[in-house]
ROTOR-167677 format. One record per residue (C-alpha): residue in three letters; residue number from 0; x, y, z. Coordinates in steps of 0.5 Angstrom, whole numbers. Example, Ala and Ser with C-alpha at 12.3 -4.5 7.8 and 13.67 -1.06 7.14 Angstrom:
   type   seq       X       Y       Z
    ALA     0      25      -9      16
    SER     1      27      -2      14
This chain:
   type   seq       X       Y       Z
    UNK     0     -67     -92    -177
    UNK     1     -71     -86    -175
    UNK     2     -73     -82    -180
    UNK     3     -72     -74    -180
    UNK     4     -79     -72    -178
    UNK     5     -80     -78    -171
    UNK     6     -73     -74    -169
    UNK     7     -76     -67    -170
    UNK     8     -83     -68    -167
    UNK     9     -80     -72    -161
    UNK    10     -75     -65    -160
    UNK    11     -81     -61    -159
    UNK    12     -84     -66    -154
    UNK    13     -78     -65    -150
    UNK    14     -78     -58    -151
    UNK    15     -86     -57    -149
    UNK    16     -85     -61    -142
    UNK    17     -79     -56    -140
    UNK    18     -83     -51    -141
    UNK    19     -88     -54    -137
    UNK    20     -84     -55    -132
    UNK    21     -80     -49    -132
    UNK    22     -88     -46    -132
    UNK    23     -90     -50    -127
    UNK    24     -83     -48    -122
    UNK    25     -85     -40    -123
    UNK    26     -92     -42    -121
    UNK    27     -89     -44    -115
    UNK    28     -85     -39    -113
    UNK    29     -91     -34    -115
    UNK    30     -95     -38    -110
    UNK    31     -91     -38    -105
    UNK    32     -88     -31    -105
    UNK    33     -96     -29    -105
    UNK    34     -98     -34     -99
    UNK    35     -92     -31     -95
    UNK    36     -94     -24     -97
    UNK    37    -101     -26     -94
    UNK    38     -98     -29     -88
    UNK    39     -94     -22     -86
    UNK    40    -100     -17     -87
    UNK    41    -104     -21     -83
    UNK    42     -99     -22     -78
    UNK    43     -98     -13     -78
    UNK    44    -106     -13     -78
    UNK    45    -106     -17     -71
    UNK    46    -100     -14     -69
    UNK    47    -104      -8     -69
    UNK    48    -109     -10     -68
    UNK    49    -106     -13     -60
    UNK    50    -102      -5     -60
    UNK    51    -109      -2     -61
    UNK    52    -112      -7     -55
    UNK    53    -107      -6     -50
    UNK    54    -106       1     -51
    UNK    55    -114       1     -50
    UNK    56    -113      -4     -44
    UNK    57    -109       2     -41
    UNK    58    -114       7     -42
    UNK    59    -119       3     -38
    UNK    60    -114       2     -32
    UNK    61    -114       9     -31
    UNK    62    -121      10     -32
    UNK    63    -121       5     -27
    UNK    64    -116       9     -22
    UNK    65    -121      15     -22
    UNK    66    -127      11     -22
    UNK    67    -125       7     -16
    UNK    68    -123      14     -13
    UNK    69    -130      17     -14
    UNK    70    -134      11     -11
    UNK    71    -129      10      -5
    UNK    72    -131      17      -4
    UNK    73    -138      17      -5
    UNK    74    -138      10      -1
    UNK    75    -140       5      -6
    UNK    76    -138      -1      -7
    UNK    77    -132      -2     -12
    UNK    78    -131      -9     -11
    UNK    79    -132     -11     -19
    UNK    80    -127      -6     -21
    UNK    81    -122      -8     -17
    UNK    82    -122     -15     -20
    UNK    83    -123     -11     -26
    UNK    84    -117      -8     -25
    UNK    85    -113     -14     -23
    UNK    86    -115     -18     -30
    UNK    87    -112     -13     -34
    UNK    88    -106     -12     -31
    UNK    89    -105     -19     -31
    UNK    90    -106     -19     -38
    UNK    91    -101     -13     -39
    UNK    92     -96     -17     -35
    UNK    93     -98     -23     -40
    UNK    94     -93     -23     -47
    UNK    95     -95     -20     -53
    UNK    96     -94     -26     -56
    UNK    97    -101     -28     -58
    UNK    98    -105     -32     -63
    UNK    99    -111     -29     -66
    UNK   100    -116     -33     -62
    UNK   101    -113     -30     -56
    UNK   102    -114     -23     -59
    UNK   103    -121     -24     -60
    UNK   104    -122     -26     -53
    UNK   105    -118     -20     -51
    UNK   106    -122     -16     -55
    UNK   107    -128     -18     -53
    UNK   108    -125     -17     -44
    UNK   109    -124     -10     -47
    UNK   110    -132     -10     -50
    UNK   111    -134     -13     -42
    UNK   112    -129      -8     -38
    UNK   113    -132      -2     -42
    UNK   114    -139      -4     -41
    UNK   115    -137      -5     -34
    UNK   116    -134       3     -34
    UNK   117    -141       5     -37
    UNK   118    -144       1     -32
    UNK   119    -141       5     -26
    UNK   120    -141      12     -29
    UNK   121    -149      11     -27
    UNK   122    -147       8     -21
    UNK   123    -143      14     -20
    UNK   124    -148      19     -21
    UNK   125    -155      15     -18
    UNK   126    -149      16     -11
    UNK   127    -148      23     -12
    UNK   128    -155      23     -12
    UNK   129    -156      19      -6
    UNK   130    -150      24      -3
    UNK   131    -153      30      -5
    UNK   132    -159      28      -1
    UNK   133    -156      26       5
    UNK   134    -152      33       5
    UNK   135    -159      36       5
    UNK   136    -163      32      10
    UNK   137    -155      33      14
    UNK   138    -156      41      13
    UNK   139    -162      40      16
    UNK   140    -161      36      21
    UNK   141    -156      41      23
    UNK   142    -161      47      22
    UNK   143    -165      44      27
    UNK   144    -160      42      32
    UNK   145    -158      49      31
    UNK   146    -164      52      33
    UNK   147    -165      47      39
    UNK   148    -157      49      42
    UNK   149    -161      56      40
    UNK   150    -167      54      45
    UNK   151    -163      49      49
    UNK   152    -157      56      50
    UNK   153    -163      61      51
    UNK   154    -166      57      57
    UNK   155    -159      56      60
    UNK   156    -158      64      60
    UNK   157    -165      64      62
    UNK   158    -165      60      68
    UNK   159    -158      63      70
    UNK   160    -161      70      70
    UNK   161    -166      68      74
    UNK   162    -162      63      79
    UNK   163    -157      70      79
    UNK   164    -163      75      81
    UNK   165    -166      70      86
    UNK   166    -159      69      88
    UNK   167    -159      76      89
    UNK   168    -166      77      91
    UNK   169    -163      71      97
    UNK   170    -158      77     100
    UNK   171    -159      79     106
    UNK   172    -160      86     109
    UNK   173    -157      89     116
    UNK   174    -163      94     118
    UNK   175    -162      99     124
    UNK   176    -155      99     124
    UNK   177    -153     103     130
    UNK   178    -145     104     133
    UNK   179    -145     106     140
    UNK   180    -139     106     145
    UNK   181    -139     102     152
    UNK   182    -134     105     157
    UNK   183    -131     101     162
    UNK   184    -138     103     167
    UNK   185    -143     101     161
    UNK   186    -145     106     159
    UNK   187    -147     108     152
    UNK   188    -145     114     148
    UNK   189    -147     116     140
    UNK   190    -141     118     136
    UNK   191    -138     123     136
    UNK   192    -134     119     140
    UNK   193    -128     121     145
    UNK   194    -122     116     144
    UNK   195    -122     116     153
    UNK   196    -129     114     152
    UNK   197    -129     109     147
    UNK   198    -127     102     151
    UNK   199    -131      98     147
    UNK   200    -134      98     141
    UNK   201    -142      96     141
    UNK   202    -145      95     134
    UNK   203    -152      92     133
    UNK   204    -158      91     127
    UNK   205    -163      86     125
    UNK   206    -163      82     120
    UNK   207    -168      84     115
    UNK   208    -174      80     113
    UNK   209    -173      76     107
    UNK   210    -177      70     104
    UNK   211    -173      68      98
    UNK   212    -167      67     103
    UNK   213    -167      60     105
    UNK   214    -166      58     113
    UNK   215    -160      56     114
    UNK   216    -153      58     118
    UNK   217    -149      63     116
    UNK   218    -143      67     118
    UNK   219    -144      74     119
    UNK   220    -138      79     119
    UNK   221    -136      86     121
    UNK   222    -130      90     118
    UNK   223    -129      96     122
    UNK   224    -124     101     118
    UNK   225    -121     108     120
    UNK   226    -120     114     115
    UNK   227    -114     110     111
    UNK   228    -119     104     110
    UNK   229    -114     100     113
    UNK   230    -119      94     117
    UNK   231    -118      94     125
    UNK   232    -117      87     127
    UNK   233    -113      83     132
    UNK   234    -113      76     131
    UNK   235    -112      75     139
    UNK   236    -119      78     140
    UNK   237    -123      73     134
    UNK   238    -121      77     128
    UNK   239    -120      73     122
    UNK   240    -120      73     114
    UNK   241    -125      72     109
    UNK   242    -125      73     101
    UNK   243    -128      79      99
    UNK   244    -129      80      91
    UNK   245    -123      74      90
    UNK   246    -118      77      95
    UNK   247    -117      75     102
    UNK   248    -118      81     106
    UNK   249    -119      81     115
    UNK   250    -125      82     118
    UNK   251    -126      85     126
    UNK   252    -131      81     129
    UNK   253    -135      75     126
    UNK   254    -141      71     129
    UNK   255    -146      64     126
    UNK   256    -152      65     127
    UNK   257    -157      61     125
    UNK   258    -163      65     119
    UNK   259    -170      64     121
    UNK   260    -173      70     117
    UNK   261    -176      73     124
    UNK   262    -171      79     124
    UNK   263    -167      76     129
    UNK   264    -162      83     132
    UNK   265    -155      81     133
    UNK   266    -150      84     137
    UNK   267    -142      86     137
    UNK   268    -138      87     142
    UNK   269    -131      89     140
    UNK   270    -125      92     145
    UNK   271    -120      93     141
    UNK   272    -114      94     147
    UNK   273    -112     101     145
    UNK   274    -114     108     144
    UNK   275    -117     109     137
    UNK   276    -113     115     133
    UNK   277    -118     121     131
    UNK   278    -122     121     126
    UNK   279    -128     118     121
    UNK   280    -129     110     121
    UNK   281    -133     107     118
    UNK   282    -136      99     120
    UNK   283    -139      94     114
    UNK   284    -142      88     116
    UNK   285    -141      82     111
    UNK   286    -143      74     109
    UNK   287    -142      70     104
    UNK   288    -137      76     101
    UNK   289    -143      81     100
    UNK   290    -145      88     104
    UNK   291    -150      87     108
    UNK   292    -150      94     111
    UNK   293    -145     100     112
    UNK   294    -145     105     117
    UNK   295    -140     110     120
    UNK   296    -137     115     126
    UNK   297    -133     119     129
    UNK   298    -126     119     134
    UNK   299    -124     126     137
């Protein structure tokens, strides 16, 4: 039989392993609740740590938009930053989920694009210089054209003055211009005229000398007008139109000759089939639509 002492120390040894055991159960726990205490910190740590990084990635896409709005407009090249651009909207598209090598990766893409953002920002600045230097060598090149329209307008002025005064030195002059009448027997009065008297109309001139003039045909024309201006014509007897100052206007007698320079006289006869009315006539000769030269007589 056991004594009472082997039954008292055997007690304690049981008594001992279930401390042990119900130590080593709460040391279990205690462990446990750390491990999953760790592991949710440091899944609240990566999680804020990928917002962090996604909110960043956002703002290098719009960092991106403007960079590669400036460029275009400044004519550079933005092929890396539409790449750039690209990757990060694949990588916003991705999901969330991701282990903690894939966010460092993720950082360290976010590191290289904002390494390139710098880098375009001095890309940016070297192209406005460019332009800068660009937009001056084109003002000056418009400077220069300006002053050679300028020189180039000046000659064209200048050249059209000049072919107007030779076109104006060119015209010729009807000299001793004389209007006698020739009754039915050919003889000659000088006005004052008597309508019985006046058969025919003679008007004779020379043409004056003119070395500028070039030699050339021309159509040489008479308007006889009485005292209300109005042009005496009959078409049946040669009369005809010409334009006078942009208008289209009747001319009594018309002749070609051929202008030599050798103050050639010319002569017109003009029978105008009926009595002129009394009173101040006035005879113009014409060619080319300019005055050669004017005289005047008298009906009674």
């Amino acid at each position: 039989m056991a004594t009472p002492s082997s039954k008292s120390n055997r007690s304690s040894v049981i008594i001992f392993i279930l401390v042990l055991i119900i130590i080593g159960q709460w040391v279990k726990i205690y462990v446990d609740y750390r491990d999953k205490q760790n592991i949710s910190e440091t899944l609240v740590e990566k999680t804020e740590e990928l917002d962090n990084t996604l909110v960043r990635l956002n703002e290098i896409q719009a960092e991106l938009d403007e960079k590669i709005a400036t460029i275009t407009k400044l004519g550079g090249d933005i092929t890396e930053l539409e790449k750039a651009k690209a990757e990060i909207q694949k990588e916003l598209s991705r999901t969330r989920t991701r282990n903690a090598k894939a966010i460092a990766e993720l950082k360290d893409r976010v590191e290289g694009y904002e390494e390139l953002l710098t880098l375009k920002d001095q890309e940016i600045e070297r192209l406005k210089e460019v332009n800068k230097e660009l937009f001056s060598e084109n003002r000056s090149l418009k400077t220069k054209q300006n002053v050679l329209n300028d020189s180039i307008n000046r000659l064209a002025k200048n050249k059209k003055e000049l072919a107007d005064k030779v076109t104006l030195a060119s015209r010729l002059e009807a000299e001793n211009l004389s209007v006698v009448a020739l009754n039915n027997r050919g003889k000659e009065r000088t006005s004052p005229f008597r309508s019985k008297q006046l058969e025919k109309l003679k008007i004779e001139f020379n043409i004056a000398k003119n070395d500028v003039a070039p030699i050339e045909g021309k159509k040489i024309m008479i308007r006889v007008l009485d005292e209300n201006d109005q042009v005496i014509f009959d078409v049946s007897r040669g009369s005809g139109t010409f334009m006078l100052n942009g208008r289209e206007t009747f001319y009594t007698a018309q002749q070609e000759i051929l202008f030599d320079n050798t103050r050639q006289k010319l002569s017109f006869l003009y029978e105008k089939g009926s009595e002129y009315a009394a009173g101040n006539y006035r005879v113009e000769v014409f060619t080319e639509g300019y005055l050669m030269g004017a005289a005047a007589f008298e009906v009674k």
